[in-house]
VOGU-3710 file (C-alpha; in Angstrom, 3 decimals, decimal comma):
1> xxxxxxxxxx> 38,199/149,098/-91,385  34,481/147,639/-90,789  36,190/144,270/-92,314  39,183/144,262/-90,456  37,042/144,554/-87,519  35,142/141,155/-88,106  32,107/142,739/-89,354  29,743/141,944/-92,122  29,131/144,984/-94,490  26,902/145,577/-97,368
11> xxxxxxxxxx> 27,818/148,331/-99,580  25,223/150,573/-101,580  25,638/152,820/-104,409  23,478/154,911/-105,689  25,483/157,002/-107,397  25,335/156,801/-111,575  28,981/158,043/-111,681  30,029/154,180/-109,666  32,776/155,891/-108,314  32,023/154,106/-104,725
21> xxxxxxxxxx> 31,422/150,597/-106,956  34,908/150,919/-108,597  36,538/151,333/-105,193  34,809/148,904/-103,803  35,866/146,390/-106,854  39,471/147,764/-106,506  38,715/149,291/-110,044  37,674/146,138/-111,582  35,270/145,383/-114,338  32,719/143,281/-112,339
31> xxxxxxxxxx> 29,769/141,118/-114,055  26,830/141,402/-111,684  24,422/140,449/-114,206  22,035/137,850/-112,026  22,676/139,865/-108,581  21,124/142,727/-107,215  21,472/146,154/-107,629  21,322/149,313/-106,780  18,364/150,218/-108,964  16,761/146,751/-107,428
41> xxxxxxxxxx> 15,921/148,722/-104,144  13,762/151,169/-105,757  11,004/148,573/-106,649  7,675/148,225/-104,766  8,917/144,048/-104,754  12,440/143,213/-104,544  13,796/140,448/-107,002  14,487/137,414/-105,930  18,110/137,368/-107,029  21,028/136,953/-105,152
51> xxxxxxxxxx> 23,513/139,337/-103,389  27,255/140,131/-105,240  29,620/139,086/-102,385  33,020/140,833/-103,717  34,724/138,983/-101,090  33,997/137,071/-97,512  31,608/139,386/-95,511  31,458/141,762/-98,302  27,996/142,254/-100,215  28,225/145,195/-103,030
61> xxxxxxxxxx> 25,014/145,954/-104,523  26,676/147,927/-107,614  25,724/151,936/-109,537  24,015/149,713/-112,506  22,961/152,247/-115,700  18,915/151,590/-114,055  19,592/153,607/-111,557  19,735/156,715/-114,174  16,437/156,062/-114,675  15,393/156,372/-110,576
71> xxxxxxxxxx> 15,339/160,740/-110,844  11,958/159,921/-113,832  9,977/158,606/-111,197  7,603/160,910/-109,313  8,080/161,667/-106,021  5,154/161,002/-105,066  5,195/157,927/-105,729  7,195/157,243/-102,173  9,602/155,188/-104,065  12,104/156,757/-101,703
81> xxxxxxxxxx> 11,038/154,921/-99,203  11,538/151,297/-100,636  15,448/151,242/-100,580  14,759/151,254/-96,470  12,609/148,647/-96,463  14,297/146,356/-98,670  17,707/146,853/-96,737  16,631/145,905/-93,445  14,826/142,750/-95,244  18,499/142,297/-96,577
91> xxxxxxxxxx> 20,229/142,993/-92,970  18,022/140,356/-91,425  18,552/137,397/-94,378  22,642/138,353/-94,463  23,156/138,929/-90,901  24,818/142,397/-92,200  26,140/144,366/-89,212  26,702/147,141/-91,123  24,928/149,071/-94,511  27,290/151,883/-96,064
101> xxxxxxxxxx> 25,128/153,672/-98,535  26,904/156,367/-100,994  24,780/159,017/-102,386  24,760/161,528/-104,974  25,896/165,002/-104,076  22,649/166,761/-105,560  19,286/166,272/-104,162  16,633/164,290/-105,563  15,312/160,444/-105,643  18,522/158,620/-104,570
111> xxxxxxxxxx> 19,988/160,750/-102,019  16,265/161,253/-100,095  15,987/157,340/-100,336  19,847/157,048/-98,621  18,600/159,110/-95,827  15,590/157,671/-95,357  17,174/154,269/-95,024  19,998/155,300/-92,156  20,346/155,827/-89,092  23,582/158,194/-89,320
121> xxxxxxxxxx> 24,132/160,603/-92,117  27,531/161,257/-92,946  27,698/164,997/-94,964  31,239/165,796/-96,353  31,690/169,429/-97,102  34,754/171,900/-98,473  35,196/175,104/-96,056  33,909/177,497/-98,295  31,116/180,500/-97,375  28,925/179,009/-99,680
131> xxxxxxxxxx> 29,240/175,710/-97,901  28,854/177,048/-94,331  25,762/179,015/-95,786  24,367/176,435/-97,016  24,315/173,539/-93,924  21,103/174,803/-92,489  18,650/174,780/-95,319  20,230/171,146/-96,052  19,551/170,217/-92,522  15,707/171,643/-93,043
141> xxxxxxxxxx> 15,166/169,777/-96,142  16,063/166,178/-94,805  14,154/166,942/-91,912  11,109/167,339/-93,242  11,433/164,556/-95,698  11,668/162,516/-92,191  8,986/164,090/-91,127  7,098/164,030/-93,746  7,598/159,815/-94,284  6,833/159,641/-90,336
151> xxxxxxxxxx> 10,509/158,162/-90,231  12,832/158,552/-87,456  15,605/161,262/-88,049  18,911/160,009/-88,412  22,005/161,176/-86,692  24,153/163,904/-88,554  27,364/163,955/-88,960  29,819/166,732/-90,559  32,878/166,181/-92,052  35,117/168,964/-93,096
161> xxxxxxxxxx> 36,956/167,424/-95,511  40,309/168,229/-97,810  40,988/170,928/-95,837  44,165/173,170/-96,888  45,645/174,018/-93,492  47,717/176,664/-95,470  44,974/178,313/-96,548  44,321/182,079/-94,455  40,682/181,427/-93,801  40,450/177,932/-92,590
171> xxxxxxxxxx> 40,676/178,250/-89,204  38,460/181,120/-89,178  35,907/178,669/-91,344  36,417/175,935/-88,901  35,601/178,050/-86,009  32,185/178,993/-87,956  31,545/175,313/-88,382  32,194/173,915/-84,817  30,646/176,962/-83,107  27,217/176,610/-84,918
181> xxxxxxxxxx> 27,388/173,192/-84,675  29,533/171,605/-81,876  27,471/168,396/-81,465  27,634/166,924/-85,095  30,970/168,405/-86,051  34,177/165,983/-86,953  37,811/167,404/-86,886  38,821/168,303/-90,193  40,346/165,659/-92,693  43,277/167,580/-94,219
191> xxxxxxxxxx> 44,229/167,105/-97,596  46,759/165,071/-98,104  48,422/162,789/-101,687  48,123/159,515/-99,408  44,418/159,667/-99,099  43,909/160,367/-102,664  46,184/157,438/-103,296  44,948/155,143/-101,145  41,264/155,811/-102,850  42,538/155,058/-106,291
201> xxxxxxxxxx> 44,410/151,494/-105,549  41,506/150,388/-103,176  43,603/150,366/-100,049  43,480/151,486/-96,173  45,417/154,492/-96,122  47,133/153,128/-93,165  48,290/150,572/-94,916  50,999/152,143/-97,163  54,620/152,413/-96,071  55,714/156,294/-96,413
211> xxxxxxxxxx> 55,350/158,824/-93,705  52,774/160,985/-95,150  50,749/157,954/-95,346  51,103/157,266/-91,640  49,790/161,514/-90,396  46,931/160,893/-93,009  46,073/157,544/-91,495  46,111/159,042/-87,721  43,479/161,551/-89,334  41,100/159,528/-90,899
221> xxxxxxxx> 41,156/157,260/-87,757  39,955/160,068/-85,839  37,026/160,664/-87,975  36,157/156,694/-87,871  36,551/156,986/-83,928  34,625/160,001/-83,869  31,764/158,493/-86,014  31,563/155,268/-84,036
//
């Protein structure tokens, strides 16, 4: 969508698993031996190597098997904070409009380093008690890492995401969610096949021809409207 909108986007992941690369890469086996990646951003002096343009406007700096390595390194050390720095060197040299970072799930190095380096914060979550529970010591924790770095807090988003509208307790959930916190809350993204098939052939969900396809891509256009 950032693409079809004329924009110039650099995507990050620092994920191990390189689900987000292989999407980006429409599942393809990419070389990007000579280019950065992801594991680049964690040194105190970037290399001077070139960025992996997957196609015009497109800059992917690749899940590489370094970045495995990332979780070893002391805290301590502020190597969280590099990523940040490094990126906005990036944005300035590129002209990137936009930086879409992908994180782990768990905490630790990679995801503290994503937040660090953004200025919105995207959290997807399932509408489970545990989840709900759980949204407030999350919001804490990257709080004080800003804090703690002296780094402006980023703007938080939630996303309530493959939600079964059949099940009993969602709207109850739902109700939990926006009523505790109306300000950062999205509408739910339902579960539906189309989105799930759209991930795994690399393609706008709004562009494939069925009529599930088309309710699942008014959905996730009303999270991207509600984001931007």
């Amino acid at each position: 969508a950032l693409l079809d909108a004329g924009l110039t986007v650099a995507a990050v992941d620092f994920d191990p698993q390189r689900n987000f690369t292989n999407v980006m890469t429409d599942h393809a086996r990419i070389d990007t031996t000579g280019y950065l990646c992801s594991s680049h951003l964690f040194s105190d002096v970037l290399p001077e190597l070139p960025l992996y343009e997957a196609r015009p406007g497109f800059y992917l700096l690749a899940a590489d098997p370094e970045l495995a390595d990332i979780e070893t390194i002391p805290f301590e050390s502020g190597v969280v904070a590099y990523p940040g720095y490094h990126l906005g060197e990036l944005v300035k040299a590129h002209n990137i409009d936009v930086v879409v970072i992908d994180t782990p799930p768990v905490a630790g190095n990679r995801q503290l380093a994503g937040v660090l380096a953004a200025t919105n914060v995207l959290l997807p979550m399932e509408l489970t008690q545990f989840s709900i529970d759980g949204i407030g010591s999350v919001f804490e924790r990257l709080e004080g890492l800003c804090r703690a770095f002296e780094y402006p807090l980023p703007s938080f988003t939630l996303l309530p995401n493959r939600i079964n509208a059949r099940a009993a307790k969602t709207a109850a959930y739902l109700d939990a969610i926006v009523n505790t916190y109306p300000s950062v809350a999205l509408p739910a993204l339902v579960q539906r096949q189309p989105i799930a098939d759209a991930a795994d052939s690399a393609t706008p969900v709004w562009k494939l021809r069925d009529g599930n396809a088309r309710v699942a891509a008014t959905n996730l256009k009303q999270q991207l409207t509600s984001m931007v």
